[in-house]
C-alpha positions in Angstrom: -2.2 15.8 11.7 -3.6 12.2 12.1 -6.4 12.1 9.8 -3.3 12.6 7.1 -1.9 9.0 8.9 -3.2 5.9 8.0 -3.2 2.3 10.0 -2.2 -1.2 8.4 -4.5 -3.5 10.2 -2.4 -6.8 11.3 -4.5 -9.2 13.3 -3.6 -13.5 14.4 -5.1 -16.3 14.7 -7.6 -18.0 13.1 -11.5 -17.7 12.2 -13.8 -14.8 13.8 -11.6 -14.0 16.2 -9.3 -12.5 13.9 -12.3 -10.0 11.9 -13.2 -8.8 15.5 -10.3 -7.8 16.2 -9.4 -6.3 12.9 -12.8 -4.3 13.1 -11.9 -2.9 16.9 -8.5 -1.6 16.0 -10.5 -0.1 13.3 -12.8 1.9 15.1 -10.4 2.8 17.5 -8.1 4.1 15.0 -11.0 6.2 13.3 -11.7 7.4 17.1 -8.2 8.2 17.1 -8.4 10.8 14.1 -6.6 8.3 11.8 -7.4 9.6 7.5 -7.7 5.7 7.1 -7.1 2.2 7.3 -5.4 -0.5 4.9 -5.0 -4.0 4.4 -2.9 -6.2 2.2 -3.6 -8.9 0.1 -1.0 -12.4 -0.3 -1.2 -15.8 -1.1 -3.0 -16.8 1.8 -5.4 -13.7 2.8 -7.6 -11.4 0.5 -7.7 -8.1 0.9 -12.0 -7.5 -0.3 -13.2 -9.7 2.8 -11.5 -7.9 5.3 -12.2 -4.7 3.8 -15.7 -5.5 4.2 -15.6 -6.4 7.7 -13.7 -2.7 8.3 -15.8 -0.8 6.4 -19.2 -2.3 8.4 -17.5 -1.4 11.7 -16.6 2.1 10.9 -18.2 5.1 10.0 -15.9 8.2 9.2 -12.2 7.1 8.1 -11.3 5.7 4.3 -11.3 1.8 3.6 -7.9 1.1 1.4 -6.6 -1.8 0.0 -2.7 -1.7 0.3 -2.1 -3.5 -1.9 -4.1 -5.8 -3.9 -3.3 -8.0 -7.0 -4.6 -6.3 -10.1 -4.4 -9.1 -11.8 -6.0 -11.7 -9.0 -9.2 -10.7 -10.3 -10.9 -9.8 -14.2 -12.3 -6.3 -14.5 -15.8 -7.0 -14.3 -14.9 -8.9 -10.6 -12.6 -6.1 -9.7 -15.9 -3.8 -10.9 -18.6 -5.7 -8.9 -16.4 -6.3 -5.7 -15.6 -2.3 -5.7 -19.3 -1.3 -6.1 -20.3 -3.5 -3.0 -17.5 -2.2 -1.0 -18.5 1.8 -1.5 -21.9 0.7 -1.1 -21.2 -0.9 2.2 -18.9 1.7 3.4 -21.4 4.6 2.1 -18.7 5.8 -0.4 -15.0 5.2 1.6 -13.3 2.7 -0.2 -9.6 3.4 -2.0 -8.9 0.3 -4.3 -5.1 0.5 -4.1 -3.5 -2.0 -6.9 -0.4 -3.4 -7.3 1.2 -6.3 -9.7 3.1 -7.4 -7.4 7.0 -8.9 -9.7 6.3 -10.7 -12.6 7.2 -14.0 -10.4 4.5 -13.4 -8.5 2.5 -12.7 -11.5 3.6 -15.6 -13.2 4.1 -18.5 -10.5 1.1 -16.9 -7.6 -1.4 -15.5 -9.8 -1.2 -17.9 -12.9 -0.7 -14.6 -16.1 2.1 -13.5 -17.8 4.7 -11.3 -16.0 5.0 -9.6 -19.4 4.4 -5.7 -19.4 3.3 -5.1 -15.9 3.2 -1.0 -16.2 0.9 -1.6 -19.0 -1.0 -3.8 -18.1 -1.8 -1.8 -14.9 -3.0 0.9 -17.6 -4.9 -0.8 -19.6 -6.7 -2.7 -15.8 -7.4 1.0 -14.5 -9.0 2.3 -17.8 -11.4 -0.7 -18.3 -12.4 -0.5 -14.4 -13.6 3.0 -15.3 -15.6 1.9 -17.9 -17.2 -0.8 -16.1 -18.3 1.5 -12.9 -20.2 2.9 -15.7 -21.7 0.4 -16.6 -25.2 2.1 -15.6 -24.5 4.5 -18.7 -24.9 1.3 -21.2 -22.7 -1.2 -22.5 -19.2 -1.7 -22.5 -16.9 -2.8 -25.4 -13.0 -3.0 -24.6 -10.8 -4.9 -26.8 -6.7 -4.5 -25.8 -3.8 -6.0 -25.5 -4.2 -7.7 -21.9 -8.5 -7.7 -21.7 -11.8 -8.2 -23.9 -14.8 -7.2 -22.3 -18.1 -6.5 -24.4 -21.2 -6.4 -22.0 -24.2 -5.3 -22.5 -26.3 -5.5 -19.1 -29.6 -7.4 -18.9 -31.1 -5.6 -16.1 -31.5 -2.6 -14.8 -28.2 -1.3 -13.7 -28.0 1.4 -10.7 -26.0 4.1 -10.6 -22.9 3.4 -8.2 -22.7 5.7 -4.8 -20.3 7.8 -6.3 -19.5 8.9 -10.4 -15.4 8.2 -9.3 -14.1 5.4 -7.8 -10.6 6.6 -6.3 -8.1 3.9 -7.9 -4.0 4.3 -6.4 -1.8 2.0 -8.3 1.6 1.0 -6.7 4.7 1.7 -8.3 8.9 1.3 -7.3 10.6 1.4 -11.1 9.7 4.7 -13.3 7.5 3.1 -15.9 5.0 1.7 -13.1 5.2 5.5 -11.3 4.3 6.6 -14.8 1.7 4.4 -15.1 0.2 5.4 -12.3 0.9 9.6 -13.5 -0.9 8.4 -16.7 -4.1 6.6 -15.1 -5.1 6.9 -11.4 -5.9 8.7 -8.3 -2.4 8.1 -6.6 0.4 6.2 -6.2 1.0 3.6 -3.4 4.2 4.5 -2.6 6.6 1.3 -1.4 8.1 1.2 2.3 11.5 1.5 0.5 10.5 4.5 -0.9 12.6 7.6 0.9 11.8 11.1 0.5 14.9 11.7 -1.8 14.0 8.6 -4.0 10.6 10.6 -3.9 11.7 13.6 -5.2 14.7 12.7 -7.7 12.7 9.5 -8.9 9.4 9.5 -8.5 7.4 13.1 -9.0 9.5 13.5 -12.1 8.1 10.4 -13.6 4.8 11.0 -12.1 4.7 14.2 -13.7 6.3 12.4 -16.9 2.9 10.3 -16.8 0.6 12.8 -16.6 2.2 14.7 -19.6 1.9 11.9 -21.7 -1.7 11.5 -21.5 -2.0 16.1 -21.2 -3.5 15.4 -17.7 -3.1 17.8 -14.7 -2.2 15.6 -11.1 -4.3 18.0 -9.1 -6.0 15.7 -5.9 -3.6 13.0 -6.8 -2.3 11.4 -3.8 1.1 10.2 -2.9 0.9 7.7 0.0 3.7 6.8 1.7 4.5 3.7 3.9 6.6 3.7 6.9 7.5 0.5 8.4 7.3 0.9 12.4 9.3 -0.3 15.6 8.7 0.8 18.6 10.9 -0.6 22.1 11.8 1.1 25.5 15.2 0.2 23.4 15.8 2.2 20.9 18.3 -0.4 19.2 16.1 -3.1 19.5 14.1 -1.7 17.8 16.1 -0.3 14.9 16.9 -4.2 14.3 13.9 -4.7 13.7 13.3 -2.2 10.4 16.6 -3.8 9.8 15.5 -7.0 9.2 13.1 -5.6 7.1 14.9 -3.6 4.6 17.6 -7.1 4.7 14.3 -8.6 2.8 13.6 -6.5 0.4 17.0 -4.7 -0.6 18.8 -7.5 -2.7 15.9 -7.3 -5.1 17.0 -5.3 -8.4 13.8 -3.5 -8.0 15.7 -1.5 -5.5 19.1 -0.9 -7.1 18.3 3.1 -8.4 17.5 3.4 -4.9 20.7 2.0 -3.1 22.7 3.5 -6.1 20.8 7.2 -5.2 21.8 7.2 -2.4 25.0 5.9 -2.0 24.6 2.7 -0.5 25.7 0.3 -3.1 28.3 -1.4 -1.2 26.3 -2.2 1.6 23.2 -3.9 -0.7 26.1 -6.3 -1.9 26.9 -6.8 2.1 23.3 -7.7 2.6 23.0 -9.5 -1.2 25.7 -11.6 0.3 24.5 -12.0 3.1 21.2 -13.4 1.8 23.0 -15.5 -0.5 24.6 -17.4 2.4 21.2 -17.7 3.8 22.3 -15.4 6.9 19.5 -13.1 7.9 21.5 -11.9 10.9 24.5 -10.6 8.6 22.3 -9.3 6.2 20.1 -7.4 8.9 23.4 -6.2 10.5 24.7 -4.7 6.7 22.0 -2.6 6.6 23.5 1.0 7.0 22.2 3.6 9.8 21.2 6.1 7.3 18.8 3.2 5.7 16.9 2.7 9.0 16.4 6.4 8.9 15.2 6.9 5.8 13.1 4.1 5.6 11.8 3.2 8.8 10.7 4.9 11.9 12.8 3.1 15.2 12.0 5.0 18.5 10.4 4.4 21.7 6.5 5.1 21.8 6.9 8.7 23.0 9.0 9.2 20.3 6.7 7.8 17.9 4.5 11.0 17.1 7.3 14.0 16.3 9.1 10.8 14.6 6.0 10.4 12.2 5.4 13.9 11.2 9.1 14.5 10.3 8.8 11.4 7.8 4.9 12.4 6.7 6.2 15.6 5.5 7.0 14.5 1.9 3.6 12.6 1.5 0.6 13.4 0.5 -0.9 10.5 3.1 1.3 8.5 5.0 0.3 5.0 6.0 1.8 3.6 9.0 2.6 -0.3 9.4 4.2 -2.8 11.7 7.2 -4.2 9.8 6.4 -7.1 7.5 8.8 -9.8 8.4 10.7 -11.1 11.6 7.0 -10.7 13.0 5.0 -14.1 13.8 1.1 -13.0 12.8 -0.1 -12.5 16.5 3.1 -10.6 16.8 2.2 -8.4 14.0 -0.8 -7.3 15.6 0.6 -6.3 18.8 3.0 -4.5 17.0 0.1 -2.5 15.7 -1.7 -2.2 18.8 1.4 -0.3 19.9 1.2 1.8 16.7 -2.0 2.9 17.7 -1.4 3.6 21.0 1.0 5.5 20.9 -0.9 8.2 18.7 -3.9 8.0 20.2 -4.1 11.6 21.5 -4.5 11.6 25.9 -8.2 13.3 26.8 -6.1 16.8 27.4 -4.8 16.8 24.0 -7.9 15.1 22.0 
């Protein structure tokens, strides 16, 4: 069913142009019957602003952030920033939060890269004290925030007593974090259904235990990176590439290891090494595209989706993150959207 799909909006260029368009594929997606729509955060894009801009020109489907940097912003901005958002989108917004590596944490976003899982704990738990800040003051002092604020003024109530909060997790201790803390986990594209079950609803379960917390309503989003070409094989190179970028991380070694594909990550490590994106694309085993990705022509595109949201909770769909120029991005996700926009006969 669609409104159990979500969109990654990709738009190009530069200035207004690119909110416009981000807000159309938007509305056309919640006309579409999508659950909800997502953008990403990086170096050079925020993901708030553009939320924003989605959440004024729609009226029905979820707002998400997919992911943002927990740690880009303190508490009380994270606070503040979510409050406007579910004002603005009369109650629709999912902050989805992510660390990104400790590289990132360290070298982008200018914190240590020490204790990310926890961190992330400790992030979620002060955010719920600061949304209710309308109760009375707040008083947090841990290992990774100090907050003591008492408010001025009269603080209102926000739209809703819970702000839905999915944290992002790969490795078992962030999945745990996210059992122990929040709404859901933001699932990574690498993620495959087995790497799901062996890996990730144990620990997720694990999490919850520790803290004597049932995970009823908690959400598992998956992420499926998308192709779509009258050629099937063209396509297919495509999520390739894609997985040739992320796999010689360590981050993904349990999952290469799980399922059996340790030789071919050192093909592709190599690969990288040499700086050869075409070797390292071409190491990437068959079975990988399948479980990672979804390569198919568009009329292939809808019975190819609902065989891979089977395992998830939500499954959000994107165009693949790299080989793909920004303007390129966007019509890849115009084709996304195309192809499962239901015909007036089957609306």
């Amino acid at each position: 069913m669609r409104e159990e799909y979500g969109l990654t909006i990709f738009t190009g260029g530069r200035g207004p142009r690119r909110f416009r368009a981000a807000a159309d594929l938007a509305r056309r997606a919640e006309a579409a019957g999508f659950g909800a729509v997502w953008t990403g955060e990086l170096y050079s894009r925020s993901a708030t602003i553009p939320m924003a801009s989605l959440a004024a020109a729609t009226d029905r489907v979820a707002i998400g952030s997919n992911i943002a940097y927990g740690v880009g912003r303190s508490p009380l901005v994270w606070a503040a920033e979510a409050r406007d958002l579910d004002e603005l989108s009369g109650g629709r917004i999912i902050l989805g939060l992510g660390n990104g590596t400790p590289g990132m944490m360290e070298n982008w976003l200018s914190t240590s890269g020490e204790a990310p899982a926890a961190r992330m704990e400790e992030l979620v738990t002060v955010l719920r004290k600061l949304w209710c800040l309308h109760e009375g003051p707040v008083h947090h002092e841990g290992r990774f925030y100090r907050v003591h604020l008492a408010p001025t003024g009269g603080t209102p109530a926000p739209l809703r007593a819970h702000l839905p909060i999915w944290t992002a997790g790969v490795g078992p201790r962030m999945v745990r974090a996210a059992g122990r803390v929040a709404d859901g986990l933001v699932g990574h594209p690498m993620t495959t259904a087995e790497y799901l079950a062996q890996v990730v609803r144990p620990e997720l379960e694990r999490g919850a235990a520790d803290v004597e917390r049932a995970l009823d309503g908690f959400v598992v989003k998956g992420i499926r990176m998308v192709a779509l070409d009258a050629d099937e094989e063209a396509a297919r190179r495509k999520i390739a590439y894609a997985i040739a970028q992320y796999a010689p991380s360590r981050v993904y070694d349990r999952l290469f290891a799980l399922h059996g594909w340790e030789a071919a990550q050192q093909r592709i490590r190599s690969a990288a090494k040499a700086g050869d994106p075409v070797g390292a694309a071409a190491a990437v085993p068959d079975a990988a595209i399948d479980a990672i990705g979804i390569a198919c022509t568009p009329a292939q595109l809808p019975g190819r989706v609902a065989a891979h949201a089977e395992a998830f909770d939500h499954l959000n769909l994107v165009a693949p993150p790299w080989g793909l120029e920004p303007e390129q991005a966007e019509e890849a996700t115009e084709e996304i959207l195309v192809a499962l926009t239901p015909t007036p006969a089957h609306a």
